[in-house]
CHARMM-style PDB file with segment names, atoms N, HN, CA, C and O in Angstrom:
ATOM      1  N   UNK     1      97.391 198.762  30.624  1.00  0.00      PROA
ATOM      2  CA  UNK     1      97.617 198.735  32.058  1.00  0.00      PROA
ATOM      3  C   UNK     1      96.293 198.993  32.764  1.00  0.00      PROA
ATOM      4  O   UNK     1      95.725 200.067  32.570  1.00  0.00      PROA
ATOM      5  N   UNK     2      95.701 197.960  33.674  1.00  0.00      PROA
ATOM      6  HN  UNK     2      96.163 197.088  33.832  1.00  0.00      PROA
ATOM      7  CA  UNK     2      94.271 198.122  34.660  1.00  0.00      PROA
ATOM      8  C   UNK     2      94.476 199.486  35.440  1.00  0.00      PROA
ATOM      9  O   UNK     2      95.561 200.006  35.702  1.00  0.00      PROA
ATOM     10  N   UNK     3      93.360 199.904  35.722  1.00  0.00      PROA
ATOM     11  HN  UNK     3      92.479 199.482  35.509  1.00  0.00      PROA
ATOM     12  CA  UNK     3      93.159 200.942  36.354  1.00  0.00      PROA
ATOM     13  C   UNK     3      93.348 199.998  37.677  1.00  0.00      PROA
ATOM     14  O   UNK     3      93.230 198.773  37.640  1.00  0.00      PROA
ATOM     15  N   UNK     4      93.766 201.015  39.258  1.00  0.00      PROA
ATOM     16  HN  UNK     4      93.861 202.010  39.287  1.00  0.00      PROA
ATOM     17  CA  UNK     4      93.389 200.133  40.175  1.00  0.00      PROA
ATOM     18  C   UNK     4      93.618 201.121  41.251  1.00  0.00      PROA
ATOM     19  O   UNK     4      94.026 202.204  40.831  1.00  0.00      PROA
ATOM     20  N   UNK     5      93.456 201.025  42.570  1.00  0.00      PROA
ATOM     21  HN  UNK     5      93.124 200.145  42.911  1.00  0.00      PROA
ATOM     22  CA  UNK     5      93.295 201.967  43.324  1.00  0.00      PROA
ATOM     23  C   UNK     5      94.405 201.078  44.423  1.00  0.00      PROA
ATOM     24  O   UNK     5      94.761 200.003  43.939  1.00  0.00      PROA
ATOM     25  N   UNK     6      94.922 201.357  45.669  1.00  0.00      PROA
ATOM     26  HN  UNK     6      94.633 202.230  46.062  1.00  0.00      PROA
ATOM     27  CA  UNK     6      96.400 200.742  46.087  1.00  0.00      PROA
ATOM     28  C   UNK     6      96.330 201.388  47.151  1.00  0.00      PROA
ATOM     29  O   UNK     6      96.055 202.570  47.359  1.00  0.00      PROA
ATOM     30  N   UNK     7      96.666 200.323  48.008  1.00  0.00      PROA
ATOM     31  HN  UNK     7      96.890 199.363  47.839  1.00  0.00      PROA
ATOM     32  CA  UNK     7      96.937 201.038  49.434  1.00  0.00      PROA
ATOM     33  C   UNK     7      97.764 200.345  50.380  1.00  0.00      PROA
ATOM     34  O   UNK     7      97.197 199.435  50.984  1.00  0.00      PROA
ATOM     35  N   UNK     8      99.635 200.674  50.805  1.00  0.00      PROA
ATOM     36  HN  UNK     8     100.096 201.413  50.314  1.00  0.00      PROA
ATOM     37  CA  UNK     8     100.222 199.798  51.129  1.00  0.00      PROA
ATOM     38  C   UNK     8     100.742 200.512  52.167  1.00  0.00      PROA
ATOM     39  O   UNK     8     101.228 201.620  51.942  1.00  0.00      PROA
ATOM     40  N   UNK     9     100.706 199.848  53.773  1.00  0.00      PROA
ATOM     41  HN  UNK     9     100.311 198.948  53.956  1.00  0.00      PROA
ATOM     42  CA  UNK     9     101.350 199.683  54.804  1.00  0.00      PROA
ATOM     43  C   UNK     9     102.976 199.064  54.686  1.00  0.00      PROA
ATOM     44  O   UNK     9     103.204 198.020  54.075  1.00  0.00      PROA
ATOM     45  N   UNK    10     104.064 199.875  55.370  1.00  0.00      PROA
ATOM     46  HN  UNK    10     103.878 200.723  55.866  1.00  0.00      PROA
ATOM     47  CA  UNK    10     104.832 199.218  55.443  1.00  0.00      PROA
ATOM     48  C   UNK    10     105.340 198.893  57.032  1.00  0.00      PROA
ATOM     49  O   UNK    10     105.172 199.740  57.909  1.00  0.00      PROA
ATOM     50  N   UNK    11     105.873 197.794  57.268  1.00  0.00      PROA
ATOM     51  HN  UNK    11     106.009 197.106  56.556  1.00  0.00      PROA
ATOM     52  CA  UNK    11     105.848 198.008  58.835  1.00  0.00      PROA
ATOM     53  C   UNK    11     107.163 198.108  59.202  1.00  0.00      PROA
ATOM     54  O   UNK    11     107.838 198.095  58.173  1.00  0.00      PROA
ATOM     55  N   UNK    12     107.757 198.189  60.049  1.00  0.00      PROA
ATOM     56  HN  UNK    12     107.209 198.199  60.885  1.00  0.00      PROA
ATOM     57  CA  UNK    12     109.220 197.712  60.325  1.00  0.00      PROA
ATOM     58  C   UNK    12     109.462 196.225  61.163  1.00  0.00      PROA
ATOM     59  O   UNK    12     108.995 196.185  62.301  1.00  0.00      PROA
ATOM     60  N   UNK    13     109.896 195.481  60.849  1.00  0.00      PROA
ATOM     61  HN  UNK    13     110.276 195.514  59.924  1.00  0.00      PROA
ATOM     62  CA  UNK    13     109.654 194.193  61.017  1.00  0.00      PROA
ATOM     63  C   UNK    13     110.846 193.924  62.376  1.00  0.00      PROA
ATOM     64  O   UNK    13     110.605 193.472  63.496  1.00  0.00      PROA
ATOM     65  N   UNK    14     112.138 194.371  61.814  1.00  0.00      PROA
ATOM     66  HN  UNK    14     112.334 194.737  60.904  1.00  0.00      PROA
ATOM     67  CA  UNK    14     113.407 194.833  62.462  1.00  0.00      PROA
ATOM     68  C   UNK    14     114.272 195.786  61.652  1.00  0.00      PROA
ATOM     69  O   UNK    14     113.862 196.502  60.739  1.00  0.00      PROA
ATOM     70  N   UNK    15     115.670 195.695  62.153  1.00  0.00      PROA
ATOM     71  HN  UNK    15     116.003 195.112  62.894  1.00  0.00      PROA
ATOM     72  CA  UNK    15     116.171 197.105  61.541  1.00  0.00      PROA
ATOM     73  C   UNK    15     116.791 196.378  59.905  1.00  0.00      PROA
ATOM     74  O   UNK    15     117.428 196.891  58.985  1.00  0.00      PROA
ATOM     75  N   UNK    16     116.340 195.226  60.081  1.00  0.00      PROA
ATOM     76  HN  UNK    16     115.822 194.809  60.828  1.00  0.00      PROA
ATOM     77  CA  UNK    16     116.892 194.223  58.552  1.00  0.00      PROA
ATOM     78  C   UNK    16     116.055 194.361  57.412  1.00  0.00      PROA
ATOM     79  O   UNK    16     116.244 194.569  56.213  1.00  0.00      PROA
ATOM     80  N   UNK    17     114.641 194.102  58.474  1.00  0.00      PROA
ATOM     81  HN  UNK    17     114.488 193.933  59.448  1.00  0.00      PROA
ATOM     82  CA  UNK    17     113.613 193.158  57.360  1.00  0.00      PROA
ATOM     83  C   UNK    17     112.140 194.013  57.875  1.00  0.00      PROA
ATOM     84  O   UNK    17     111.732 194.027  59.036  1.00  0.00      PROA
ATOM     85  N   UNK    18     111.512 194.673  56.753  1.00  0.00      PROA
ATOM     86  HN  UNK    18     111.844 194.662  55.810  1.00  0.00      PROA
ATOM     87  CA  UNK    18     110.799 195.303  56.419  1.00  0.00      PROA
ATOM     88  C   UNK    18     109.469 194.272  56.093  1.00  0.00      PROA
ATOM     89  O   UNK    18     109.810 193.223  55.547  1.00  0.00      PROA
ATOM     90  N   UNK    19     108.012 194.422  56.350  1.00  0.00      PROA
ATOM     91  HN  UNK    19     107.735 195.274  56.794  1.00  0.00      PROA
ATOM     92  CA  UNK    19     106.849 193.483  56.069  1.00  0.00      PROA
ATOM     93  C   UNK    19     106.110 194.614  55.137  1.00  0.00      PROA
ATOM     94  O   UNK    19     106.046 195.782  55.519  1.00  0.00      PROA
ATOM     95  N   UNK    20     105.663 194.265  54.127  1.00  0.00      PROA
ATOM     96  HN  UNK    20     105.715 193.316  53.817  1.00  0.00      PROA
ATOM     97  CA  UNK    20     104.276 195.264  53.489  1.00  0.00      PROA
ATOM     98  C   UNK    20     103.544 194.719  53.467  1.00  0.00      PROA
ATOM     99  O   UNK    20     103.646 193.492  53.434  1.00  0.00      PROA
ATOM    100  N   UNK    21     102.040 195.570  53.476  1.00  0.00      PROA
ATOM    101  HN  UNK    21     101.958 196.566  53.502  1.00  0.00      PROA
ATOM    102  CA  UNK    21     100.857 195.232  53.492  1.00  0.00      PROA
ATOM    103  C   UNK    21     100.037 195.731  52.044  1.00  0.00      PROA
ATOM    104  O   UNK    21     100.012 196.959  51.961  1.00  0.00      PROA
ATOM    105  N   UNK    22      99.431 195.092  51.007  1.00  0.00      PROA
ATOM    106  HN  UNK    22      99.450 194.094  51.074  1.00  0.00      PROA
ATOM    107  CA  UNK    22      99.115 196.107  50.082  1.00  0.00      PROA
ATOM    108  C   UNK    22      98.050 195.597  49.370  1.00  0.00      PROA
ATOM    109  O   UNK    22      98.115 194.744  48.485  1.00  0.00      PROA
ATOM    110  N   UNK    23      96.653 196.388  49.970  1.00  0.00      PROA
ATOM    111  HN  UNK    23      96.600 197.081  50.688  1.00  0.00      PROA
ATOM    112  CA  UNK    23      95.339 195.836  49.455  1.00  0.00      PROA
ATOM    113  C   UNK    23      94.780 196.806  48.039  1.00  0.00      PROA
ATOM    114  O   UNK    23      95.017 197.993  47.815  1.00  0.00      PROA
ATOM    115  N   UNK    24      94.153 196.048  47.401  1.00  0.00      PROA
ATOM    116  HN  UNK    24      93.961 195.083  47.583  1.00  0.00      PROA
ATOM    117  CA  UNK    24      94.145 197.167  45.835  1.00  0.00      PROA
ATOM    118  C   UNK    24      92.851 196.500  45.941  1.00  0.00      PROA
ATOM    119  O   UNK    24      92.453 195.692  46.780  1.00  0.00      PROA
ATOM    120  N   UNK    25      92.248 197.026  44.869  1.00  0.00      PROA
ATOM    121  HN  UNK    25      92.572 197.683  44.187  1.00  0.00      PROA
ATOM    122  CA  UNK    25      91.022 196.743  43.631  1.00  0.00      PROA
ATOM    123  C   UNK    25      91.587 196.213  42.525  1.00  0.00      PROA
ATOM    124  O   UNK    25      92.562 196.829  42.092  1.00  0.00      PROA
ATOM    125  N   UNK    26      91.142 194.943  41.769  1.00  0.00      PROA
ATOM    126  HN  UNK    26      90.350 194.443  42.121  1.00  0.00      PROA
ATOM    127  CA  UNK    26      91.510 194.737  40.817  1.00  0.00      PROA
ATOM    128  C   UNK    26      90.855 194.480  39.927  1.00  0.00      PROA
ATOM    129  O   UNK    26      90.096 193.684  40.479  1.00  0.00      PROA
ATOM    130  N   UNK    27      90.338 194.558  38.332  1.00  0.00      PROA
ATOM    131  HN  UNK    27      90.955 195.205  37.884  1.00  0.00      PROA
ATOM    132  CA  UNK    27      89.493 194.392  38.018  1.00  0.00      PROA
ATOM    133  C   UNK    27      89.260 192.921  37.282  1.00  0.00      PROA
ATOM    134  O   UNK    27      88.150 192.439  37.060  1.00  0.00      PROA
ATOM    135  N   UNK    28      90.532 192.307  36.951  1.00  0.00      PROA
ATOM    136  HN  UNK    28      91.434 192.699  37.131  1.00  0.00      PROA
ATOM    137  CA  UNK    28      90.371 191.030  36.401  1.00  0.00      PROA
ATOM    138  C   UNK    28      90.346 189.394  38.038  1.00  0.00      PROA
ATOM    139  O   UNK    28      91.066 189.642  39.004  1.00  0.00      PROA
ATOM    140  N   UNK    29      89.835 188.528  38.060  1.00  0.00      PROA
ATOM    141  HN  UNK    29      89.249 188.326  37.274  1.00  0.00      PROA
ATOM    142  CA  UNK    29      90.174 187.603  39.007  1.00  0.00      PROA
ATOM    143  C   UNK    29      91.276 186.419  38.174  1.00  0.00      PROA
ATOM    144  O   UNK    29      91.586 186.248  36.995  1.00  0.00      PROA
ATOM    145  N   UNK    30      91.595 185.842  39.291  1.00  0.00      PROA
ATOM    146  HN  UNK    30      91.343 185.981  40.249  1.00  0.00      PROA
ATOM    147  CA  UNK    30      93.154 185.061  38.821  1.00  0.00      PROA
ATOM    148  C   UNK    30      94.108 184.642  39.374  1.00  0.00      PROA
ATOM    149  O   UNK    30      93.973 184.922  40.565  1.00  0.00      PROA
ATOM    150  N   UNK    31      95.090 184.082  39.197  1.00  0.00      PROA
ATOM    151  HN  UNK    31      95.200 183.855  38.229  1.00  0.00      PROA
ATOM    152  CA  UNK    31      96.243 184.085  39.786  1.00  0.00      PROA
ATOM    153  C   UNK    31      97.010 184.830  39.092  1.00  0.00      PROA
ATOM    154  O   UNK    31      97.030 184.718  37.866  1.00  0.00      PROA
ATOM    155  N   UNK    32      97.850 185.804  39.806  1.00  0.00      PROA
ATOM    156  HN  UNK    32      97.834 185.895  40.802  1.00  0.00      PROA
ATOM    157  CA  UNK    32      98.953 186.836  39.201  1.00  0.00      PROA
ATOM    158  C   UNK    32     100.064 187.058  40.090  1.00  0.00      PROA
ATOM    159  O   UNK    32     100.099 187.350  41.285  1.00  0.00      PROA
ATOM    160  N   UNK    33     101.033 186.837  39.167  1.00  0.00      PROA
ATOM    161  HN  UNK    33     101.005 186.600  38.196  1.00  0.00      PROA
ATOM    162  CA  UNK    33     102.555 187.137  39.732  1.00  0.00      PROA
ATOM    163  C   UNK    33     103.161 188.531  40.152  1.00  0.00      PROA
ATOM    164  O   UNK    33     103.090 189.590  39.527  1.00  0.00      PROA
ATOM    165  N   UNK    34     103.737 188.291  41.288  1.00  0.00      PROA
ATOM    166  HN  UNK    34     103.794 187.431  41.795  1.00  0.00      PROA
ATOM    167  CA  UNK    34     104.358 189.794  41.459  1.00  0.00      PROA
ATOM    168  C   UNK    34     106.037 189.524  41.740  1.00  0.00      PROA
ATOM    169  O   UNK    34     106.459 188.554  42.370  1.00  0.00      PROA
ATOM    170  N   UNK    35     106.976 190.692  41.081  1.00  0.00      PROA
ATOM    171  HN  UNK    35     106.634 191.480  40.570  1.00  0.00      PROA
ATOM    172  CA  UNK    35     107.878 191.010  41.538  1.00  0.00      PROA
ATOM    173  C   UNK    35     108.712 191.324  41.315  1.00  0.00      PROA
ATOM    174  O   UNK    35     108.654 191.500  40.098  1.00  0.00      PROA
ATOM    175  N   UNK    36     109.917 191.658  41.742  1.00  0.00      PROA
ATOM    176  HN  UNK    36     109.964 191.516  42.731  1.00  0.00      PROA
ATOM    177  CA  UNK    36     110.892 192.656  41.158  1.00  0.00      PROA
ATOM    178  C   UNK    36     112.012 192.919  40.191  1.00  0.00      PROA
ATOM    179  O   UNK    36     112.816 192.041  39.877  1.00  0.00      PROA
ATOM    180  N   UNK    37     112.058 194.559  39.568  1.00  0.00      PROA
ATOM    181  HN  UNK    37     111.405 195.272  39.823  1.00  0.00      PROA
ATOM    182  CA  UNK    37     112.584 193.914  38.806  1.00  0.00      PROA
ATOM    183  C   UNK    37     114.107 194.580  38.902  1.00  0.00      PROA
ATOM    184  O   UNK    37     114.636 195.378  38.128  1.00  0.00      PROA
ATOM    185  N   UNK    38     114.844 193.730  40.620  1.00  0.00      PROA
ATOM    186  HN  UNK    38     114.414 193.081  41.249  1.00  0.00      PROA
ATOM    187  CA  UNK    38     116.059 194.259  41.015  1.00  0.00      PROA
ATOM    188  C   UNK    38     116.092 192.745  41.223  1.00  0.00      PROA
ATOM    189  O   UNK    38     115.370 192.076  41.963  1.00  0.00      PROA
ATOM    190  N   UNK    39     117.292 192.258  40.245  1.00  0.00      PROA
ATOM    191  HN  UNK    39     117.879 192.801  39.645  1.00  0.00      PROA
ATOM    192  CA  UNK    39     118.118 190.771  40.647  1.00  0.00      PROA
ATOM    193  C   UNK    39     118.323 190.331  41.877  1.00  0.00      PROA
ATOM    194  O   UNK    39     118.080 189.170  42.205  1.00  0.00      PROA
ATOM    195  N   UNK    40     118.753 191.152  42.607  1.00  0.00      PROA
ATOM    196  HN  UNK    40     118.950 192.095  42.340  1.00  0.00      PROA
ATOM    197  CA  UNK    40     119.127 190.796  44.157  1.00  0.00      PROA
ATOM    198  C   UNK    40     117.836 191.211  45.022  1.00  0.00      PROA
ATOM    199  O   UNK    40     117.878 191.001  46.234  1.00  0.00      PROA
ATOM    200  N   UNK    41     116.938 191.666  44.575  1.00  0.00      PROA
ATOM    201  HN  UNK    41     116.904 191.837  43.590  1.00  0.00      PROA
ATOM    202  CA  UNK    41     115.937 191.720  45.691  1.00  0.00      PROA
ATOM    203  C   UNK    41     114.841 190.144  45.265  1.00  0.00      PROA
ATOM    204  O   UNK    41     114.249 189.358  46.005  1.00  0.00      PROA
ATOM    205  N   UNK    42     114.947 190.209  44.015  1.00  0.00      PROA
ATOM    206  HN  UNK    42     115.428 190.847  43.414  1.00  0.00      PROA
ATOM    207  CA  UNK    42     114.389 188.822  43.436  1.00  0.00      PROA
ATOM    208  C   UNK    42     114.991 187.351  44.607  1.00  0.00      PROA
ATOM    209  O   UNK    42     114.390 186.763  45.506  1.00  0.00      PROA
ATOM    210  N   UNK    43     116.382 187.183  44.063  1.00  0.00      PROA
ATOM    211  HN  UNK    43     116.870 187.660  43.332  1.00  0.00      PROA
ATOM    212  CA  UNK    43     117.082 186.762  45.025  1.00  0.00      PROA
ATOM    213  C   UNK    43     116.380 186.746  46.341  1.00  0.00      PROA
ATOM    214  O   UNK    43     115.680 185.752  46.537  1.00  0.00      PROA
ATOM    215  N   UNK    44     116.423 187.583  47.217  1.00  0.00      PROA
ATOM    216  HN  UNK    44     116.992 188.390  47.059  1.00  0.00      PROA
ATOM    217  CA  UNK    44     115.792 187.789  48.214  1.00  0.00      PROA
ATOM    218  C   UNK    44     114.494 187.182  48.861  1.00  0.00      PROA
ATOM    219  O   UNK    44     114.200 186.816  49.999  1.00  0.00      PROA
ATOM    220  N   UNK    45     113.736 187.239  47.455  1.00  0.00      PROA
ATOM    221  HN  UNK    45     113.975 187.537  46.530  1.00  0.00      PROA
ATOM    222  CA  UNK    45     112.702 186.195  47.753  1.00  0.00      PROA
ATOM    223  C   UNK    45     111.363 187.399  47.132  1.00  0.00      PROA
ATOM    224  O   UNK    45     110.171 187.106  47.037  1.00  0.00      PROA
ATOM    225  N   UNK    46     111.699 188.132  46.940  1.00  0.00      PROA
ATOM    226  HN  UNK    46     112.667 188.370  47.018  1.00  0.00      PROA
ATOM    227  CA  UNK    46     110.691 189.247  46.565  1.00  0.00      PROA
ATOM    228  C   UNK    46     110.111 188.927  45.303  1.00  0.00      PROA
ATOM    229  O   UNK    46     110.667 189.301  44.271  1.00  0.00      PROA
ATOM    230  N   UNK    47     108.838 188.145  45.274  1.00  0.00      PROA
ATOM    231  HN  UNK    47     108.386 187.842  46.113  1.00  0.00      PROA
ATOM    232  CA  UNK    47     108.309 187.380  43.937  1.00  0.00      PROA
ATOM    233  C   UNK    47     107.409 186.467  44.568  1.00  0.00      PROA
ATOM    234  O   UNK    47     107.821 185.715  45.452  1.00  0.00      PROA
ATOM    235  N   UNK    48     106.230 186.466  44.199  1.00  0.00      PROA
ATOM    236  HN  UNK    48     105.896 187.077  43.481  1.00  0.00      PROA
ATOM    237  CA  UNK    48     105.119 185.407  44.753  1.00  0.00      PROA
ATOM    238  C   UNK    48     104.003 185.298  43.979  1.00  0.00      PROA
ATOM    239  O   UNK    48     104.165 186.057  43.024  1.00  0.00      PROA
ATOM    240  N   UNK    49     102.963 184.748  43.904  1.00  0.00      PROA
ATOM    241  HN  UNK    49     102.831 184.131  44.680  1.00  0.00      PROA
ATOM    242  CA  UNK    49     101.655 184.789  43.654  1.00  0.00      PROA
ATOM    243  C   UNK    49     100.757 185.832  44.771  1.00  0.00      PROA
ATOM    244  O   UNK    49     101.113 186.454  45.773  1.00  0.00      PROA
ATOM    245  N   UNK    50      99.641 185.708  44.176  1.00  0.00      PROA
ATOM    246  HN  UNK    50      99.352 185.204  43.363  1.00  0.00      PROA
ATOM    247  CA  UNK    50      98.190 186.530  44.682  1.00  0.00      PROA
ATOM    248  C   UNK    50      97.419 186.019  44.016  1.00  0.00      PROA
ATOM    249  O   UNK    50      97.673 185.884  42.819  1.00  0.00      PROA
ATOM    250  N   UNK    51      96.238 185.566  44.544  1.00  0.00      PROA
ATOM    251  HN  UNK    51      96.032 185.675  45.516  1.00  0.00      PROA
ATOM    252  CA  UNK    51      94.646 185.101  43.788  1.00  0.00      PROA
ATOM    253  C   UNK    51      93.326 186.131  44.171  1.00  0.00      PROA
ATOM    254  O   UNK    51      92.696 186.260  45.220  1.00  0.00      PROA
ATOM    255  N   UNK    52      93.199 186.792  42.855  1.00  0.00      PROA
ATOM    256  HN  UNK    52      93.711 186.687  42.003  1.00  0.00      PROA
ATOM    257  CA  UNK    52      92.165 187.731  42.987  1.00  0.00      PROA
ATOM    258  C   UNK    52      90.693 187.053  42.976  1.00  0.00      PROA
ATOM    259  O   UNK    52      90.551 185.994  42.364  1.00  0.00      PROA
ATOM    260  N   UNK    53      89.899 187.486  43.461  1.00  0.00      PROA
ATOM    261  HN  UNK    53      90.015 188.346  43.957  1.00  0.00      PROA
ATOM    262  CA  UNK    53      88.758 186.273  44.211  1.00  0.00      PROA
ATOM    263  C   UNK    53      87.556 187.673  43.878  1.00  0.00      PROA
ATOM    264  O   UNK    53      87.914 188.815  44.167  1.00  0.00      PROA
ATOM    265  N   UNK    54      86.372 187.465  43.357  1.00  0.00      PROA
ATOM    266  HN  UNK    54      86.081 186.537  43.122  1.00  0.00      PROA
ATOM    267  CA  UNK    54      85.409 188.362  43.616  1.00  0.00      PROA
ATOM    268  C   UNK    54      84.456 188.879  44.922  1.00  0.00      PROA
ATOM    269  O   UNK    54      83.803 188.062  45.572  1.00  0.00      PROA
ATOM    270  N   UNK    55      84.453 189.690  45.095  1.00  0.00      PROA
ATOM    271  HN  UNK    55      84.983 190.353  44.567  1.00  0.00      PROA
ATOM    272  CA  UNK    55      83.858 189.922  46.686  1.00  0.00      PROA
ATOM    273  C   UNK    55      82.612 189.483  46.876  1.00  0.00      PROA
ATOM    274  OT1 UNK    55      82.079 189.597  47.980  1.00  0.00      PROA
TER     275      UNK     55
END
């Protein structure tokens, strides 16, 4: 498991639907999958890509 450092905003979007914000350090670059591992939040749509890019 990468070491990584994490820092996530959550906002209130409405009283439904919640937005996060969540910037890290990562140490490998890539495309990497995120997401959950609750069936119905999957469902939901909670699952995407991210492309780690070097600064």
């Amino acid at each position: 498991m990468p070491l990584f450092s994490i820092y996530i905003v959550l906002l209130e979007y409405s009283h439904l639907t919640y937005v996060g914000i969540a910037e890290f350090n990562y140490p490998h670059t890539g495309n990497f999958m995120f997401h959950s591992h609750i069936n119905e939040f999957s469902d939901l749509g909670w699952m995407g890509l991210f492309d780690v890019v070097k600064k």
